[in-house]
C-alpha positions as CSV (number, residue, x, y, z in Angstrom):
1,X,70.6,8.2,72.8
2,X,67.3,10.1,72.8
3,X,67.2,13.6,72.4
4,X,64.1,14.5,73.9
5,X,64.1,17.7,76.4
6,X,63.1,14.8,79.2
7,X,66.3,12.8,79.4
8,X,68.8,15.2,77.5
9,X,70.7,18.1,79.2
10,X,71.2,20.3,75.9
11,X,67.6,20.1,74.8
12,X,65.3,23.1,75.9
13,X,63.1,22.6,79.0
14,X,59.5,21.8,78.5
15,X,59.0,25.1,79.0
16,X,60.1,26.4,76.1
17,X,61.4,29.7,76.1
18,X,59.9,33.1,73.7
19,X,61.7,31.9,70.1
20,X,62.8,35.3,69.3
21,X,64.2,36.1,72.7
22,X,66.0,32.5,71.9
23,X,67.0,33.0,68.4
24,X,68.4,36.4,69.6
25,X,70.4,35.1,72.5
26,X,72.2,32.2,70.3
27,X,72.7,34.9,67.6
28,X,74.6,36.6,69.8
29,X,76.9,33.9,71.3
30,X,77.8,32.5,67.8
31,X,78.7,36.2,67.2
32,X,80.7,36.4,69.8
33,X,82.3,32.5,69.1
34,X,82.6,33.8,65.6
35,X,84.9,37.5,66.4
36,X,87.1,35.5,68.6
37,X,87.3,32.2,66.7
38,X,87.4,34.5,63.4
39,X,90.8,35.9,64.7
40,X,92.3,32.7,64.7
41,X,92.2,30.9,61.3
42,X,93.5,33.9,59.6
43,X,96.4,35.0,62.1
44,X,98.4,31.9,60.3
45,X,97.1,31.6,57.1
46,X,98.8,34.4,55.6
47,X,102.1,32.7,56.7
48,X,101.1,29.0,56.2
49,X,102.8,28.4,52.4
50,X,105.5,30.6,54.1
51,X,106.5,27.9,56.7
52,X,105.3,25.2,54.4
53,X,108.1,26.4,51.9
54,X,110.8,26.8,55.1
55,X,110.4,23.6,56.2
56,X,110.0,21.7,52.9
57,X,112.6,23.4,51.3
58,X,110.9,23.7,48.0
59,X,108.2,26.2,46.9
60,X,106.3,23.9,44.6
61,X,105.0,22.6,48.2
62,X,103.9,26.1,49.5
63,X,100.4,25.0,49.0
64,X,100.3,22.0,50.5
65,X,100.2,23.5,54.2
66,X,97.4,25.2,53.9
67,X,95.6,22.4,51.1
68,X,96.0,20.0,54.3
69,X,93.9,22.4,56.6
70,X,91.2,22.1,54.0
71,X,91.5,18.6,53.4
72,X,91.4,18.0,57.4
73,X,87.8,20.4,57.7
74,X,86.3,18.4,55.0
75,X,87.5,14.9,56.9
76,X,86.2,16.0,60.1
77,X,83.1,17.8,58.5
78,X,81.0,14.6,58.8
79,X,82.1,13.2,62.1
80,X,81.0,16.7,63.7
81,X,78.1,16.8,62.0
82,X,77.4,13.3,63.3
83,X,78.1,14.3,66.3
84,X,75.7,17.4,66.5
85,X,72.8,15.0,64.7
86,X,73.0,13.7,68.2
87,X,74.0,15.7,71.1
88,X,73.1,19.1,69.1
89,X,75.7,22.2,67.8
90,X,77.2,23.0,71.5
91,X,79.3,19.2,71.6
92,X,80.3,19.4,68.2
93,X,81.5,23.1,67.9
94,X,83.4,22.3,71.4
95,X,84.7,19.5,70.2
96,X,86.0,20.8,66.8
97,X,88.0,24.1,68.4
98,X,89.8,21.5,70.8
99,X,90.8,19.3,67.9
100,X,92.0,23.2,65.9
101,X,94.4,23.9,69.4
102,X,95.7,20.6,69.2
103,X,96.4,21.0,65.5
104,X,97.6,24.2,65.9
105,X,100.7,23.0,68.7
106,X,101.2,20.3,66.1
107,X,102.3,22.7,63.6
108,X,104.3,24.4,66.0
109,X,106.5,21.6,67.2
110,X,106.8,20.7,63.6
111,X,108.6,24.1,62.9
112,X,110.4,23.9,66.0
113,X,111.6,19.6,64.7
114,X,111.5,21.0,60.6
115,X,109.5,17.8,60.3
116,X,107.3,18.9,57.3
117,X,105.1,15.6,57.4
118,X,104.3,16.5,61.3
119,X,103.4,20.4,59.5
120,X,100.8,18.6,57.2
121,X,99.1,16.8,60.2
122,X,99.1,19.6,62.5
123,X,97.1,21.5,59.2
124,X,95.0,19.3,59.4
125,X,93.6,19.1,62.7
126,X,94.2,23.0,62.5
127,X,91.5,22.9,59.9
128,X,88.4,21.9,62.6
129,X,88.5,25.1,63.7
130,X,87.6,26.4,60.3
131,X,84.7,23.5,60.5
132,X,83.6,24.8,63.5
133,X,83.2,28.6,62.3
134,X,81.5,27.0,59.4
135,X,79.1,25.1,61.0
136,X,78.1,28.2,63.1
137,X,76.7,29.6,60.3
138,X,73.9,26.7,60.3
139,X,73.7,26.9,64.0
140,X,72.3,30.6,63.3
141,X,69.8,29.3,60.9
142,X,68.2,26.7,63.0
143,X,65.6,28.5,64.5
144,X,65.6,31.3,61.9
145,X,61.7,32.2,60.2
146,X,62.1,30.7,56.6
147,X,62.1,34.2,54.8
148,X,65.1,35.5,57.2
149,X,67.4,32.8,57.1
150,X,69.5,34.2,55.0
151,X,70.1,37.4,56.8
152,X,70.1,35.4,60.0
153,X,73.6,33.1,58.4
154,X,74.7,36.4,56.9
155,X,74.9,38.1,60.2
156,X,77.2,35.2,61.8
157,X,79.7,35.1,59.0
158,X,79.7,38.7,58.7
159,X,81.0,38.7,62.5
160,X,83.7,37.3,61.6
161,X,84.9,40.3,59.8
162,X,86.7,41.7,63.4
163,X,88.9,38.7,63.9
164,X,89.6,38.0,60.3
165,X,90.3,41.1,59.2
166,X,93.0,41.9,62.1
167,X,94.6,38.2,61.6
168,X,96.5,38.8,58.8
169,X,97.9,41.8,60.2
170,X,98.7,40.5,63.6
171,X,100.7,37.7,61.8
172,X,104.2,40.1,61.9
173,X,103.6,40.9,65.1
174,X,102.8,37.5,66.5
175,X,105.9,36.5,64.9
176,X,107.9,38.6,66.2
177,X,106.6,38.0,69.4
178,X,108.6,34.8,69.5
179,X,112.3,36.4,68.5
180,X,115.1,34.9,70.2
181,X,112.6,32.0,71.4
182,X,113.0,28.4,70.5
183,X,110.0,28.6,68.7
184,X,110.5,29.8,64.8
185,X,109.3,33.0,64.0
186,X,106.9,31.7,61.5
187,X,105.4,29.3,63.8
188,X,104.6,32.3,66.8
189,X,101.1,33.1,64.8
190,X,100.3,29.2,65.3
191,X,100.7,29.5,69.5
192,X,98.0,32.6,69.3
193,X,95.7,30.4,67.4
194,X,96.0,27.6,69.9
195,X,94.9,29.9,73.1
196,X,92.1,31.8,70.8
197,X,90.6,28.4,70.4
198,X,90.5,27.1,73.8
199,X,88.7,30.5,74.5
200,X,86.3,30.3,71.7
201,X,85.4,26.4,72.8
202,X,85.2,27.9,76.5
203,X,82.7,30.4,75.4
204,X,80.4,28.3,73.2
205,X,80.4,25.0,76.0
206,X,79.3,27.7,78.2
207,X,76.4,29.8,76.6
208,X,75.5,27.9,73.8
209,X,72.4,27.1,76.1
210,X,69.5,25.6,75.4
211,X,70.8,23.9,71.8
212,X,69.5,25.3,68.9
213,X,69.5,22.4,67.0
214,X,67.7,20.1,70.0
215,X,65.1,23.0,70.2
216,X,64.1,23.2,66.5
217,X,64.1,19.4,66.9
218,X,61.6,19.6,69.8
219,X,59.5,22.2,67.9
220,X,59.1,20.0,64.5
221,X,55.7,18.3,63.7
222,X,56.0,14.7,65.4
223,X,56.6,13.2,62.0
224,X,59.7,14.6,61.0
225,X,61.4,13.5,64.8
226,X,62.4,9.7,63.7
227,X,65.7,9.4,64.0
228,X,66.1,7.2,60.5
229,X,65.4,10.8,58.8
230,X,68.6,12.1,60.4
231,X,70.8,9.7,59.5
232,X,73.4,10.5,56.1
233,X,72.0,8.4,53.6
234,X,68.6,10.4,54.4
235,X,70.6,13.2,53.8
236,X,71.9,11.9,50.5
237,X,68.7,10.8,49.4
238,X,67.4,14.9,50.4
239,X,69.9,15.8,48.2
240,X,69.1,13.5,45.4
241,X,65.2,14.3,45.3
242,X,65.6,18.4,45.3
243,X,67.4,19.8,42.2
244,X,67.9,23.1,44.3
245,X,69.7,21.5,47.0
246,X,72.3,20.2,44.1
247,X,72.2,23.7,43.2
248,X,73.3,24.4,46.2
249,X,75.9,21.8,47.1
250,X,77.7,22.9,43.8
251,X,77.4,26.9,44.5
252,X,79.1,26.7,48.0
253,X,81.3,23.9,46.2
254,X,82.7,25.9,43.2
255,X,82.5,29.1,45.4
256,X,85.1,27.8,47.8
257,X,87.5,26.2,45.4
258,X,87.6,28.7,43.2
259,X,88.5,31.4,46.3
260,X,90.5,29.1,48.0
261,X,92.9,28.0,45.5
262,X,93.3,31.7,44.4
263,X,93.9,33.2,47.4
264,X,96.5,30.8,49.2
265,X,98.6,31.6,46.1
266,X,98.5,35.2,46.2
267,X,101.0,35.9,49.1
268,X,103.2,33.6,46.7
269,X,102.8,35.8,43.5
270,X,103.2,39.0,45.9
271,X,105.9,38.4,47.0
272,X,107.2,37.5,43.3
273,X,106.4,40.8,42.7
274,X,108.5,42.7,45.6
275,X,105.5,42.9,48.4
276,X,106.9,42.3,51.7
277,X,104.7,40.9,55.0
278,X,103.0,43.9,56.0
279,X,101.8,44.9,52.5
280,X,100.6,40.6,51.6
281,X,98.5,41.5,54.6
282,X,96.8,44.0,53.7
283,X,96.0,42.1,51.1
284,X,94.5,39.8,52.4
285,X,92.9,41.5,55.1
286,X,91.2,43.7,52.2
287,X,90.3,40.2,50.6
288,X,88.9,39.0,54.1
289,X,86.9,42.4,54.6
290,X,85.4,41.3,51.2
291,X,84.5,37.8,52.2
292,X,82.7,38.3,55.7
293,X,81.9,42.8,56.1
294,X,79.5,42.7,53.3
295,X,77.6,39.1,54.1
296,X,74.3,41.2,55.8
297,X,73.8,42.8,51.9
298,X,74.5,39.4,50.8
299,X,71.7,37.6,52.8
300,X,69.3,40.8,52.7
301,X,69.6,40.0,49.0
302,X,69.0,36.4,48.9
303,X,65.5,36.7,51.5
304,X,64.4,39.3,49.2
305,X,65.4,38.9,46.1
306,X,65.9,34.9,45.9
307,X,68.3,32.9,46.4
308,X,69.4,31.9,42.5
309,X,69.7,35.8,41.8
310,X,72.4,36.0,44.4
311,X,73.9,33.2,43.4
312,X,74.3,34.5,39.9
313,X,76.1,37.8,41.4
314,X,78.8,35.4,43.0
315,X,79.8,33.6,39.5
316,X,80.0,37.2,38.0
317,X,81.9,38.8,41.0
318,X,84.0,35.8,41.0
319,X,84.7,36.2,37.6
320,X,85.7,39.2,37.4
321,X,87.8,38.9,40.3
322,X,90.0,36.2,38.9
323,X,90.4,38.7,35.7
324,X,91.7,41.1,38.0
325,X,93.8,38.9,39.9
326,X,95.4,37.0,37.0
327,X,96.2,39.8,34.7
328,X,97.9,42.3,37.9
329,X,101.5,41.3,36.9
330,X,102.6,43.3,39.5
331,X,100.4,46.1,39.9
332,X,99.4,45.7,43.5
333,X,96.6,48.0,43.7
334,X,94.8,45.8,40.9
335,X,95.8,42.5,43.1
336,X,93.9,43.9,45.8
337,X,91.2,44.9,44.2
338,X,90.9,41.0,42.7
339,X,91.4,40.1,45.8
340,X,88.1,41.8,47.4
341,X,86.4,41.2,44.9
342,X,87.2,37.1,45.2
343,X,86.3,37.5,48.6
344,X,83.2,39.6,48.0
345,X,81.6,36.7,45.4
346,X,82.6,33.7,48.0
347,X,80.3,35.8,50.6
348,X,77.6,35.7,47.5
349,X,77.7,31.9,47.2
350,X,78.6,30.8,50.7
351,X,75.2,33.0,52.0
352,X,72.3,32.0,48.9
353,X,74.1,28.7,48.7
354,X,73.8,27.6,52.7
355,X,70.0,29.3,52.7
356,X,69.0,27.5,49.5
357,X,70.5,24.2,51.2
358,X,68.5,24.6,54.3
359,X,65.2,25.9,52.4
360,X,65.6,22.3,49.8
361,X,65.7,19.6,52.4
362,X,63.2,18.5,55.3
363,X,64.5,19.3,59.4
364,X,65.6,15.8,60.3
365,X,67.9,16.0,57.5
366,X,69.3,19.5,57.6
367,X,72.0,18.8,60.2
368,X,73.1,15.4,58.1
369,X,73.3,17.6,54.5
370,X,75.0,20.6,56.3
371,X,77.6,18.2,57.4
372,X,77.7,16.8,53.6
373,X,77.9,20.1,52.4
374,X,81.4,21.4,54.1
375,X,82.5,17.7,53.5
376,X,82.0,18.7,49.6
377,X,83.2,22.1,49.2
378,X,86.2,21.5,51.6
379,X,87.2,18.4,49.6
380,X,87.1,19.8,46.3
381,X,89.2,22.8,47.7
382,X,91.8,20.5,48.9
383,X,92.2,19.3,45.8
384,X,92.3,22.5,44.2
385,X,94.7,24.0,46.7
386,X,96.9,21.2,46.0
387,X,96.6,21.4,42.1
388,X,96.9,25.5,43.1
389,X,101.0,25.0,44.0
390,X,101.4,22.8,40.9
391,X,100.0,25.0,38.2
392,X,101.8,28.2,40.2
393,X,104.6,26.6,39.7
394,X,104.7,25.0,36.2
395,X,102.4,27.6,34.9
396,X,101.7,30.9,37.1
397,X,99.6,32.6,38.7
398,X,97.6,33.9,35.8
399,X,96.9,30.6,34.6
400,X,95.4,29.4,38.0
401,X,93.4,32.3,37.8
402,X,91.9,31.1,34.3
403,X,91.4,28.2,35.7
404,X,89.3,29.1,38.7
405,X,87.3,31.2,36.2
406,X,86.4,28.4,34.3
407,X,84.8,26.4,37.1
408,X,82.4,29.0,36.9
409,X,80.7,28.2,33.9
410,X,79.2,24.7,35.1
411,X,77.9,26.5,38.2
412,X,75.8,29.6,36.1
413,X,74.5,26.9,33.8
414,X,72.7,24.8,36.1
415,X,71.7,27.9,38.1
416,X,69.8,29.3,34.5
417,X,68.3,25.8,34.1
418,X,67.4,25.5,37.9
419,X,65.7,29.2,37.5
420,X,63.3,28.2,34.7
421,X,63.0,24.2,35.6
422,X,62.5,24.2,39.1
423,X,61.0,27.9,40.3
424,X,59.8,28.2,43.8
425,X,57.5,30.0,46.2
426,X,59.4,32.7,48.1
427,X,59.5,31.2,51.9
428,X,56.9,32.4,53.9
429,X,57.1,33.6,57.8
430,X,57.4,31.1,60.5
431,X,55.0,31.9,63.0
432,X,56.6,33.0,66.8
433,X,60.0,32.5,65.0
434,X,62.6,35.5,63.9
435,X,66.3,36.3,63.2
């Protein structure tokens, strides 16, 4: 299928519209997308290991609930972003919150059956809605100038603070919503998600117009428009020839498994330690409120002070929040604080790691190494959320904490050797083209 604005409905007119009046406009409908779909990943995680361990019947598979929504973003992370390579961002962020409401049903009919295989499936598909508030984040930067493309992906996933923040806290109330119903209490958060997705793929299927994607596509130099530069083994090969984008691919990697395989186990070890629902979320709201409210400082950072200096501020942050986290034994007030912190140092990596991605690798390819990207990091937290219940288990929740700590280490090494082997130029303007 061709994308040019001739025979494709997304693509831009041939009139193109002003850029900045453009750039503005699809800034604010992922913002919107992002506030509303924000509210709905985070309503049910904070009681996902909770159900997990209901319907299972064991805590040693608390982590596995949530491990399979991860699993199921990084699975459909490549088919989506095949899917936007072609038809642009609007079918593919559609397409992913439909697939997140059907997931989300699944997991309540597999509360309402106690069929814990059906739980892990419904995760799963559950999980494309966090692919679709990821993938918004590159949606923000595709008509972004070079040297404010950080800020411009900061500013999306800092919307998400509304939604995500209020989640966790809405997850008692949802629940309760559903007393005396045939649907289990723990399951009510899951029927909220399901009818905050629909509106969030109403919304983008509607405004998300013209494509971003197709209209940075139409504005490239006629050499970088073949269609074998879109394709993923270009994207692989991207990867391959730019020691920055590996830099990259690892920092949103690490960055994500290390948060992710701390924080699902938290609720677990907070409860271990007397905390009942309201105060596990707070928690995790405060931890939320660290990942997305402070993103703008994070990009502002990266544009002006580089994107390997920020990076370096996420290992430390996310150091030092694991120290916190692992050595709280009970002190809540310290939890929290670890907590934020872990949050604050994923916003670090997630915002330099995504602009250093897009700076490393030619247009064509962006869409195709974007895709690889949340395949990467989403996969590697799987596995680390599943590991996550196994080492909580056999060895606590301090030891999971050392552990994220020391994933660290690989990631400031080749970030020092990037720095002095492979400088570069700070980004300059794009001409007619702002955040």
């Amino acid at each position: 299928m061709t994308t040019s604005p001739g025979t494709d409905r997304t693509a831009p007119p041939a009139g193109l519209p002003d850029l900045a009046r453009l750039q503005r406009r699809t800034s604010a409908v992922l913002i919107a997308s992002q506030i509303l779909g924000g509210l709905g990943v985070p309503i049910s995680i904070a009681l996902a290991p909770v159900l997990a361990t209901e319907i299972s019947g064991t805590e040693a598979m608390s982590g596995f609930a949530s491990t399979a929504a991860v699993i199921g973003t990084a699975l459909l992370s490549l088919p989506l972003a095949a899917l936007m390579t072609a038809r642009g961002r609007r079918p593919g962020l559609v397409l992913a919150y439909a697939i997140g409401a059907a997931g989300a049903a699944l997991v309540v009919l597999a509360a309402a059956v106690n069929s814990f295989p059906l739980l892990l499936l419904g995760m799963a598909a559950f999980g494309a809605a966090s692919s679709a508030n990821l993938q918004a984040r590159f949606a923000a930067a595709d008509l972004a100038a070079p040297d404010r493309r950080a800020r411009a992906i900061s500013v999306v996933v800092w919307a998400s603070t509304i939604g995500a923040v209020l989640g966790p806290n809405l997850s008692a109330p949802a629940s309760r919503s559903f007393a005396g119903t045939s649907i289990p209490e723990t399951a009510g958060p899951f029927v909220w998600a399901a009818v905050v997705f629909v509106l969030t793929g109403t919304l983008i299927g509607v405004l998300l117009r013209p494509d971003p994607l197709l209209t940075a596509r139409a504005l490239a130099a006629p050499g970088e428009q073949t269609r074998e530069g879109r394709s993923l083994r270009a994207g692989l090969a991207a990867v391959k020839a730019s020691p920055r984008a590996r830099l990259a691919l690892l920092t949103v990697t690490v960055s994500h498994t290390t948060m992710v395989s701390i924080m699902i186990m938290t609720p677990m070890d907070l409860g271990h330690h007397g905390a009942g629902l309201e105060l596990i979320g707070l928690v995790i709201s405060g931890h939320i409120a660290g990942m997305f409210a402070f993103s703008p400082v994070m990009g502002w950072l990266a544009d002006r002070l580089g994107r390997l200096s920020v990076i370096g501020l996420a290992a430390g942050l996310l150091s030092v929040a694991a120290l916190l986290a692992g050595t709280a034994a009970g002190n809540h007030a310290q939890s929290a604080a670890g907590l934020f912190l872990l949050g604050l140092g994923w916003s670090a990596g997630m915002v330099s790691g995504s602009a250093l991605l897009t700076d490393s690798v030619p247009q064509p390819a962006r869409a195709a190494v974007q895709g690889l990207s949340d395949l990467t990091m989403n996969a590697a937290a799987g596995v680390g959320g599943a590991a996550a219940g196994l080492v909580m288990s056999q060895a606590g929740y301090g030891w999971l904490n050392a552990i994220g700590a020391g994933l660290l280490l690989p990631l400031a090494a080749l970030a020092l050797f990037t720095a002095r082997r492979h400088p570069a130029a700070a980004p300059a303007p794009a001409k007619g083209v702002s955040s």
